[in-house]
VEXDREN-2710 file (C-alpha; in Angstrom, 1 decimal):
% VEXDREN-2710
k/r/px/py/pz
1/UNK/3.9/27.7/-31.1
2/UNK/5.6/26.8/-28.0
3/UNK/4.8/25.8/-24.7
4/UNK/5.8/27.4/-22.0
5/UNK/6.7/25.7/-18.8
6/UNK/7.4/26.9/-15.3
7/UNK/9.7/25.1/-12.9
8/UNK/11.6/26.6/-10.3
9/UNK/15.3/25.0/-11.0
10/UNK/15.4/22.8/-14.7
11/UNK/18.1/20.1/-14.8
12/UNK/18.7/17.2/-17.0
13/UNK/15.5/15.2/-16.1
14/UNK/13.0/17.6/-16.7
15/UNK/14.4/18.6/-20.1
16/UNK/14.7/14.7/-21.1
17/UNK/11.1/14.2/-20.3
18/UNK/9.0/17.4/-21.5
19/UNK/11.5/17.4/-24.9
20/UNK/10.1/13.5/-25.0
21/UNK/7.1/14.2/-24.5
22/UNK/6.2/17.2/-25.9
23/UNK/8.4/17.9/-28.5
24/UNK/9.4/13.7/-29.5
25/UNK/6.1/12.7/-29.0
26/UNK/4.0/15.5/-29.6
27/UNK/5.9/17.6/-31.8
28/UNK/5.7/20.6/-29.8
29/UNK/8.8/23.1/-29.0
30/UNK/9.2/23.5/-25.3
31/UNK/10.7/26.8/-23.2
32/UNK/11.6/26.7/-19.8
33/UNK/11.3/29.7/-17.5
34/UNK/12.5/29.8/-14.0
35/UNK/11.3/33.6/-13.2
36/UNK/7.7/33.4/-11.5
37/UNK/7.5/37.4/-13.1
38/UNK/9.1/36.9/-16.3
39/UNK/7.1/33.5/-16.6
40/UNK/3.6/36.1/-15.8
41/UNK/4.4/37.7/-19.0
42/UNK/4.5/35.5/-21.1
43/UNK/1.8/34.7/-24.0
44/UNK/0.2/31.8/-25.8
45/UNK/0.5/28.3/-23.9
46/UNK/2.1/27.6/-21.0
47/UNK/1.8/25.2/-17.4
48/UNK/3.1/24.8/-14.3
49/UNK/5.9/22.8/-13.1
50/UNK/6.8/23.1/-9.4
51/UNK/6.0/22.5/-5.5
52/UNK/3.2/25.0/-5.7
53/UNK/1.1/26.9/-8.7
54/UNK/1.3/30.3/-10.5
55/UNK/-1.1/32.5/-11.6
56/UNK/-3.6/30.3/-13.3
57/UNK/-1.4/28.2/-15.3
58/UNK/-2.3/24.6/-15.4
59/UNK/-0.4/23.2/-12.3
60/UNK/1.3/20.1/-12.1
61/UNK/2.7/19.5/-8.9
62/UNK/6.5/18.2/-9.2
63/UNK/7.5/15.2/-6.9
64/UNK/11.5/15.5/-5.5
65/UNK/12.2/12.4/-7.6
66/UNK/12.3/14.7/-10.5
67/UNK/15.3/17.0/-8.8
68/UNK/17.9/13.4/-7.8
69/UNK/20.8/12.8/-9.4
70/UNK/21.9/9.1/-9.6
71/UNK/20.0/6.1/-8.9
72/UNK/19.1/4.8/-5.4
73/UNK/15.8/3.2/-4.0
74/UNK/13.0/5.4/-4.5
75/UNK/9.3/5.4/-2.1
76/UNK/7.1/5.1/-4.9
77/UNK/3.9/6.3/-3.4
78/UNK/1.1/5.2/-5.5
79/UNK/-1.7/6.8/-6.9
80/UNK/-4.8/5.7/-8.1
81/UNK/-5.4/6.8/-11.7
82/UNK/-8.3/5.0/-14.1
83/UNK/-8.2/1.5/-11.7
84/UNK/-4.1/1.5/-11.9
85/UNK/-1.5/2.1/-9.2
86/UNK/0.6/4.9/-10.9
87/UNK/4.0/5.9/-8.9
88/UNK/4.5/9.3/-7.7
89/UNK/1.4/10.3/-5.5
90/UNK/1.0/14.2/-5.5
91/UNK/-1.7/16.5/-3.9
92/UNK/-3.6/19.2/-4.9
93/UNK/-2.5/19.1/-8.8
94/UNK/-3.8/18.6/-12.2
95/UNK/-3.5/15.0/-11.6
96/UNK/-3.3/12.2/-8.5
97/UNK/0.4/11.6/-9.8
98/UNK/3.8/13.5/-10.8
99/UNK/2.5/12.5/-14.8
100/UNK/6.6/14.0/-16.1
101/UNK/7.9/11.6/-12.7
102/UNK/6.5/8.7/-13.6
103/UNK/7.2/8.9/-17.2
104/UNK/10.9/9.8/-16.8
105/UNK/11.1/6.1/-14.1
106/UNK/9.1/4.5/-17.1
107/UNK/11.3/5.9/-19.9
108/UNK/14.7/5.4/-18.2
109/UNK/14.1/2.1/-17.0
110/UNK/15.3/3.4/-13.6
111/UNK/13.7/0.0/-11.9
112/UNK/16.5/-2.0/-14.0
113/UNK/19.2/-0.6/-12.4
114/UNK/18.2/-1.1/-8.7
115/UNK/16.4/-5.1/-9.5
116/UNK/18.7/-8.0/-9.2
117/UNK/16.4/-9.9/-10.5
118/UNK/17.4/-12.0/-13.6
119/UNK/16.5/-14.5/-15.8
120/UNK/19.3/-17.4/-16.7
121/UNK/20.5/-14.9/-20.2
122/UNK/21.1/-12.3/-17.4
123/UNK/17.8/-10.3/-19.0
124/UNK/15.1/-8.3/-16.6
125/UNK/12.1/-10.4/-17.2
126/UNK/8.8/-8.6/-17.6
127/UNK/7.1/-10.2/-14.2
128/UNK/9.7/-8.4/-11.8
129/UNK/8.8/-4.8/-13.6
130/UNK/6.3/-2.3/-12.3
131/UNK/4.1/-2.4/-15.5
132/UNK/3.5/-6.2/-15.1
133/UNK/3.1/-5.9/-11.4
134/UNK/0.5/-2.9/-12.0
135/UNK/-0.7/-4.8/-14.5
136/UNK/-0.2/-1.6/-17.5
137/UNK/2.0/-3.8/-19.3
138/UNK/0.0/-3.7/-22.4
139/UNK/-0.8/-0.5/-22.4
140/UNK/1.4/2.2/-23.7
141/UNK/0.9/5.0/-21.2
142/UNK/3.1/7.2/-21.7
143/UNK/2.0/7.8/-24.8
144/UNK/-1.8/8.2/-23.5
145/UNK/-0.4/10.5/-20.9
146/UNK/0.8/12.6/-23.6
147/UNK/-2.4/12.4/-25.6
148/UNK/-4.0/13.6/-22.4
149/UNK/-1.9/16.4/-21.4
150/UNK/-2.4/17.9/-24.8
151/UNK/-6.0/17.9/-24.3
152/UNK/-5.7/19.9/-20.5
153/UNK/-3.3/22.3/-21.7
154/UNK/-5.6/22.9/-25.0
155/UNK/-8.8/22.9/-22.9
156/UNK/-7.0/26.0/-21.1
157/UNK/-5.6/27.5/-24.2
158/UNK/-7.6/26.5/-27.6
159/UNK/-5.0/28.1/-29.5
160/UNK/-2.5/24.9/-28.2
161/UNK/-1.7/22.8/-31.5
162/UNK/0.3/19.4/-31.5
163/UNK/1.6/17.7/-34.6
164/UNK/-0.9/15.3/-35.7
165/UNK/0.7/11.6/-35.1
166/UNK/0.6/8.3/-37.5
167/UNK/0.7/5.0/-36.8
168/UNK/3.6/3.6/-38.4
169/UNK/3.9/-0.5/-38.6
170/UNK/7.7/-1.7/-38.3
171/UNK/7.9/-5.7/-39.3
172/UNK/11.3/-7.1/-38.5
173/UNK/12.8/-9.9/-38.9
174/UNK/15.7/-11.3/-36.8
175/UNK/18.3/-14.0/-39.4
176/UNK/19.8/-16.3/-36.9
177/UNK/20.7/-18.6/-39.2
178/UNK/20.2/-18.0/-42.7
179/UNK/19.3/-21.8/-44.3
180/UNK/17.9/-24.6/-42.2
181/UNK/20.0/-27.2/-44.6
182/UNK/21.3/-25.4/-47.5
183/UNK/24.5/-24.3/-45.1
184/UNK/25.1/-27.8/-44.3
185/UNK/27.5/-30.3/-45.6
186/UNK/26.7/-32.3/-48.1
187/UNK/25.4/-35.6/-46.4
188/UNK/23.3/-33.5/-43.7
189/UNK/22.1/-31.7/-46.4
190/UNK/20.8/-34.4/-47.9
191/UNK/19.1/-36.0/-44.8
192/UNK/17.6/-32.7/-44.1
193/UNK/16.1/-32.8/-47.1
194/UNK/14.4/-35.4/-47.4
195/UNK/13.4/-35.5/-43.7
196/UNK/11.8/-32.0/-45.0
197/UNK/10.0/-34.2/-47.8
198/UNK/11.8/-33.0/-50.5
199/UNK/10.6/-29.2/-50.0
200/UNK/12.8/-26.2/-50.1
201/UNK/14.5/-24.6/-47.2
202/UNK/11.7/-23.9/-44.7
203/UNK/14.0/-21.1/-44.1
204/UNK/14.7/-19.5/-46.7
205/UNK/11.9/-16.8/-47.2
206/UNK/13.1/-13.6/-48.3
207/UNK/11.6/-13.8/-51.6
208/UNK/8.0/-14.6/-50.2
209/UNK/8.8/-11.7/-47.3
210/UNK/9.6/-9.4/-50.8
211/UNK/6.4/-10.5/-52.4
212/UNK/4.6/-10.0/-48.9
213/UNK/6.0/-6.8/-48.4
214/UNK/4.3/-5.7/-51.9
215/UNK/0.6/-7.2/-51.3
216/UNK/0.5/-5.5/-47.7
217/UNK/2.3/-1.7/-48.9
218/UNK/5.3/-2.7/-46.1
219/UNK/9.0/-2.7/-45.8
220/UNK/10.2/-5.3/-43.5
221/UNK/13.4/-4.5/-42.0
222/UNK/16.8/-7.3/-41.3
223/UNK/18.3/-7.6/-38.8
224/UNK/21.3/-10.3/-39.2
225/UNK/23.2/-12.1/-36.8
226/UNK/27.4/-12.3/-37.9
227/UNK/28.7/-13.7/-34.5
228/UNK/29.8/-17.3/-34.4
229/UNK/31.9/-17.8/-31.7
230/UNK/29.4/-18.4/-28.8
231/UNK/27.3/-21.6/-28.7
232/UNK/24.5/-19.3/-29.1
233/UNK/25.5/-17.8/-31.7
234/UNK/24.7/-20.0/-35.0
235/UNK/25.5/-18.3/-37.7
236/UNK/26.9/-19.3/-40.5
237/UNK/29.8/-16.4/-40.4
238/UNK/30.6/-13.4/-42.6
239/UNK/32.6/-15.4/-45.1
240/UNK/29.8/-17.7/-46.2
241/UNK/29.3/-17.4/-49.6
242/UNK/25.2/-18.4/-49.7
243/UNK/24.7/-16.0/-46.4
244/UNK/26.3/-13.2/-48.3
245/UNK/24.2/-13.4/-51.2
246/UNK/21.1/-13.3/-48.5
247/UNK/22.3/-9.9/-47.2
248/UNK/23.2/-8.7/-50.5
249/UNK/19.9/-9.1/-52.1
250/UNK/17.9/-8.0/-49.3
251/UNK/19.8/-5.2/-48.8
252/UNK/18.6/-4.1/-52.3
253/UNK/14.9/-4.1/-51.3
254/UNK/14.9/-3.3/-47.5
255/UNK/16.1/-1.4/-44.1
256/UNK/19.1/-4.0/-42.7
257/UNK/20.4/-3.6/-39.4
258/UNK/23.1/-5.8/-36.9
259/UNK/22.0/-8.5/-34.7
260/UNK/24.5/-8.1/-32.0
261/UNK/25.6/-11.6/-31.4
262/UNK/25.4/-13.3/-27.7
263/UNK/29.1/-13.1/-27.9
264/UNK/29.3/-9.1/-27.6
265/UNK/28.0/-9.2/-24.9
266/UNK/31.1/-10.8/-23.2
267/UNK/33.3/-8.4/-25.8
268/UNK/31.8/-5.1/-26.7
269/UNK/35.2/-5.1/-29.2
270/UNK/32.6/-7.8/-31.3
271/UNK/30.0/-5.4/-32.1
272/UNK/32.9/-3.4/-33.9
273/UNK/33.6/-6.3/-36.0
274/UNK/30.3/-7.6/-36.8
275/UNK/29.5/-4.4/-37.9
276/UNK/32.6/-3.7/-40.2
277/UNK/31.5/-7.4/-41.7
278/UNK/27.9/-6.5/-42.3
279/UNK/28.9/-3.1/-44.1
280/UNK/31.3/-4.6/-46.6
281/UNK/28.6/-7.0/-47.2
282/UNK/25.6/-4.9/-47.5
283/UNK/28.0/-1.8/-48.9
284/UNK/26.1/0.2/-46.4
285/UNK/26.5/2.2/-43.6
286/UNK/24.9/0.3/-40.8
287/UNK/23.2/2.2/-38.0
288/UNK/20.4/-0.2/-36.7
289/UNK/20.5/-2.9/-34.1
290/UNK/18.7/-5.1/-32.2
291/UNK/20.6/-7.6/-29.4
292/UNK/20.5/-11.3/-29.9
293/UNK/19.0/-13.1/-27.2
294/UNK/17.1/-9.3/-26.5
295/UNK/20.4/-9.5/-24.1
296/UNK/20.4/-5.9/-22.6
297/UNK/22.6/-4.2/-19.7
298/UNK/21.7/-0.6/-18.6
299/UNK/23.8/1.1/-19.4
300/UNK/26.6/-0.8/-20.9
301/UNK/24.5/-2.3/-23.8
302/UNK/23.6/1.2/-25.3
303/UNK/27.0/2.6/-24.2
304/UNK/28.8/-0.2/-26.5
305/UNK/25.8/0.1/-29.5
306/UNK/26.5/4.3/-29.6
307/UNK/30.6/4.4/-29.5
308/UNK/30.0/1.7/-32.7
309/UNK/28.2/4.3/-34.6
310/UNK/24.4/2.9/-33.5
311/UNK/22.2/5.5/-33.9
312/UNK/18.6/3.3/-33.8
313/UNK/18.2/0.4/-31.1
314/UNK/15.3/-2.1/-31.5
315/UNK/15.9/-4.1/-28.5
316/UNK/14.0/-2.9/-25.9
317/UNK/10.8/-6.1/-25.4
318/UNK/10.6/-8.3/-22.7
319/UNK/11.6/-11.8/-23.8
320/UNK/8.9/-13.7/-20.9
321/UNK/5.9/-11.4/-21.8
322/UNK/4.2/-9.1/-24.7
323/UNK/4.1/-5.5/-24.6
324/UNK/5.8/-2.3/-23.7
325/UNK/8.8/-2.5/-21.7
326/UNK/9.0/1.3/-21.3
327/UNK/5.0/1.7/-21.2
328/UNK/5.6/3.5/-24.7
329/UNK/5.2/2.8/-28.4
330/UNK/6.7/5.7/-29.7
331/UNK/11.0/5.6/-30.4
332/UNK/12.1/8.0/-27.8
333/UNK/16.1/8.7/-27.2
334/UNK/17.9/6.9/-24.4
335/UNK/18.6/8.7/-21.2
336/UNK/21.9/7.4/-19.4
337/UNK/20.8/7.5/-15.7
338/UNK/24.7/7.2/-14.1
339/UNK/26.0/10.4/-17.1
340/UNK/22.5/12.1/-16.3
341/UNK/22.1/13.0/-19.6
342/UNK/20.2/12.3/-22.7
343/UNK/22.3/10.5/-25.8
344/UNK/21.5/10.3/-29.3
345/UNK/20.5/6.6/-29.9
346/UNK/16.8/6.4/-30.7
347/UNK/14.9/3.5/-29.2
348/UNK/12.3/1.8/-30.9
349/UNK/10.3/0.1/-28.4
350/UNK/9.3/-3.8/-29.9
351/UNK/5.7/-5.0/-28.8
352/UNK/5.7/-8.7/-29.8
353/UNK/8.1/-11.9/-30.6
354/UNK/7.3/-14.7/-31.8
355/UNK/8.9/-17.0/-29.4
356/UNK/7.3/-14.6/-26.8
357/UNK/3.6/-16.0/-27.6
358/UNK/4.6/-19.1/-28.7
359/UNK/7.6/-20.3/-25.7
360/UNK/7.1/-17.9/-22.7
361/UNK/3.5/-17.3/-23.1
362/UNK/2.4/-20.6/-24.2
363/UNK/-0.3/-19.1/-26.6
364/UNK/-2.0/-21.3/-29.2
365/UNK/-2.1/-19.6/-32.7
366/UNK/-5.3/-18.3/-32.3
367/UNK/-4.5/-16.9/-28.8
368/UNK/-1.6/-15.1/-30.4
369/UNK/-3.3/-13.5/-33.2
370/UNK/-5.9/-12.1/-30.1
371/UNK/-2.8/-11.1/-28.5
372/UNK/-1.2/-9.6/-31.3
373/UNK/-4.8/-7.7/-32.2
374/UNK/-5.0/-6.3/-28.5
375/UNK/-1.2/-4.7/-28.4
376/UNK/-2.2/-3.3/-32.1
377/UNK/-5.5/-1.8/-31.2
378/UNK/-3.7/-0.1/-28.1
379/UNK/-0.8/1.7/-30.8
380/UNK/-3.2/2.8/-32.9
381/UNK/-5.4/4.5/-30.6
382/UNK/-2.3/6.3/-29.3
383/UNK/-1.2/6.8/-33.5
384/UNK/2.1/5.2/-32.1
385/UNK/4.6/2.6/-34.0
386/UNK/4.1/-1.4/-34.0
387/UNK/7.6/-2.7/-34.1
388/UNK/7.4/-6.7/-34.9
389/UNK/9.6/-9.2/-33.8
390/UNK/9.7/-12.5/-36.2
391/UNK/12.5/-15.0/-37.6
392/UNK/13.0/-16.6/-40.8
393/UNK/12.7/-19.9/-39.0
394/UNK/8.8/-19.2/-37.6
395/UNK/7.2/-17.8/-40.8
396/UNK/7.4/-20.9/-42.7
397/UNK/5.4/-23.4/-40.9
398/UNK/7.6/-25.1/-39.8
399/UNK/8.8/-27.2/-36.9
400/UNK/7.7/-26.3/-33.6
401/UNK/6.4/-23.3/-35.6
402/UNK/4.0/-25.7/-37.7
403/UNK/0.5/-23.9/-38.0
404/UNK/1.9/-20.4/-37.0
405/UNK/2.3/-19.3/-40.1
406/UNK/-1.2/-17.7/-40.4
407/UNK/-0.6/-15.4/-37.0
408/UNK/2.4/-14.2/-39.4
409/UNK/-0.3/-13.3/-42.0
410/UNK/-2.9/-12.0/-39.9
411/UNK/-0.5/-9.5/-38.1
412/UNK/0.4/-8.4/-41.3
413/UNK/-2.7/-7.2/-42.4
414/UNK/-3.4/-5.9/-39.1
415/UNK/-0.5/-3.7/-39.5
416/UNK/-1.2/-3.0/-43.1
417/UNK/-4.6/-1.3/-41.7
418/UNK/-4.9/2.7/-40.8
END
């Protein structure tokens, strides 16, 4: 059944968001009417979009950010909503805020386009965004938002019916660098080895990450790094023999993606490349991706990733801090704000790295795994998708990863849990 929505002029932003919401989100088909009489007519579910209500439709009062084109500075006008400051103040509505508003700024990342801010990668860090300011940056709101607006519009119309949601638990895991010695020549290979006391390659784990994958019901997914020609960029190339045989068997037992390397970001005509290497490796058609570095331009980054034939993005996290960098846990399609339209690339929103609780937060293992607990309770109360972000090097104990080994394990079998 569909929903029927009211607004008094639709452009692009209000079909992105309610077709995000509604119909990504909540699997729900949405029609647009513009005609205050025809709209009267109409049966079966249906709200209120616009500067002032109709009939007794559930009204939600539409702010003017919703009717811009382009990006400029924006008066955000607060709201209080459940103790948070929530953009886009409106009066006399359903609710103290413009709920589509604030989750079209949210999904868009509008704030990255108008913050200078950087970190020394060129990345937004999570402290200059509104949902660390606001403190909401570990919760996935726009997902509760939609959770709630199902429950006005069927309070109002029982007959209102939503696709039930799952949570879903994504692990990936990003290959840098394939072997921590086994790569090497032969006299660092031996020095590295016996400075490891005689063990095998701390990072060579693909057949315990197989054997995990079993025990816990998962499918881990690759992403893996081809690049070589920045300094942070250390992979061992496409024409190594032992890193072939890596991608080859793991391609046999799960989902494997391209690590865009530092380097394409500098050349978008790399990501090409590194692509065409990892499908005559793999002998598959590569559509995943996640940035190395989580380096991310809006909106050259997704431009480059869609005219190579990405169709699924994993980059969007914050490097500095935990948590949703969109305030959603749910893959949602990218918007490009400057084009004003929606694309096709799917983004699957990533809620933790590794070096995230162990570098930028400075978390103890035990502080990680509460971390890791309190982002995974928030998804599944929402039924939304945990998207993990580990390497081969941290999953090992090993180095400055020594004793971390066990926050691996535990956010496994959190994520194996319904």
């Amino acid at each position: 059944m569909a929903l029927w929505v009211y607004t008094e002029k639709l452009n692009a932003r209000i079909a992105y968001v309610f077709k995000q919401l509604f119909g990504q989100f909540l699997g729900v088909e949405v029609a647009f009417c513009t005609d205050a009489d025809e709209f009267a007519t109409k049966a079966g579910a249906k709200i209120c979009y616009a500067s002032q209500a109709l009939g007794h439709a559930p009204f939600f009062k539409k702010h003017p950010f919703i009717d811009e084109v382009g990006v400029a500075t924006v008066d955000l006008a607060f709201a209080d909503w459940e103790g948070l400051k929530i953009p886009f103040a409106v009066d006399t509505s359903a609710l103290p805020f413009d709920v589509f508003a604030a989750s079209f700024y949210l999904l868009s990342r509008y704030e990255e386009y108008l913050d200078a801010e950087k970190d020394v990668h060129g990345r937004y860090p999570a402290k200059a965004s509104l949902a660390f300011k606001n403190v909401f940056l570990n919760r996935p709101l726009v997902d509760e938002w939609a959770s709630l607006l199902s429950r006005m519009i069927k309070q109002r119309f029982p007959e209102f019916e939503t696709k039930p949601r799952t949570f879903r638990f994504i692990p990936t895991l990003d290959i840098d660098r394939p072997y921590y010695f086994r790569n090497e020549g032969f006299l660092r290979k031996a020095a590295k080895y016996v400075l490891n006391g005689f063990k095998k390659d701390p990072f060579d784990i693909y057949e315990q990450v197989r054997k995990w994958d079993e025990e816990f019901g998962l499918q881990t997914q690759y992403f893996f790094l081809m690049g070589n020609k920045h300094a942070n960029d250390v992979s061992p190339g496409a024409n190594d023999k032992l890193y072939q045989k890596v991608i080859k068997e793991a391609v046999q037992h799960h989902h494997v993606g391209l690590h865009p390397s530092y380097y394409s970001n500098q050349n978008s005509g790399a990501i090409n490349k590194e692509k065409e290497d990892l499908e005559q490796i793999s002998g598959t058609t590569i559509f995943r991706s996640r940035q190395h570095y989580l380096m991310l331009q809006l909106p050259e980054t997704y431009r480059n990733l869609i005219a190579a034939g990405i169709r699924e993005d994993y980059t969007l996290a914050f490097a500095d801090a935990a948590g949703f960098r969109a305030s959603t846990c749910s893959p949602f399609f990218w918007y490009d704000l400057l084009q004003e339209q929606e694309t096709d690339l799917l983004l699957y929103p990533t809620a933790v790295m590794d070096q995230t609780l162990r570098r930028y937060m400075a978390l103890q293992p035990e502080e990680a795994v509460q971390e890791i607990t309190s982002l995974m309770d928030a998804i599944k109360n929402v039924k939304g998708t945990f998207v993990s972000l580990w390497h081969n090097e941290s999953i090992n104990d090993f180095g400055v990863f020594r004793g971390w080994k066990k926050v691996y394990l535990e956010l496994l079998r959190l994520g194996a849990e319904q």
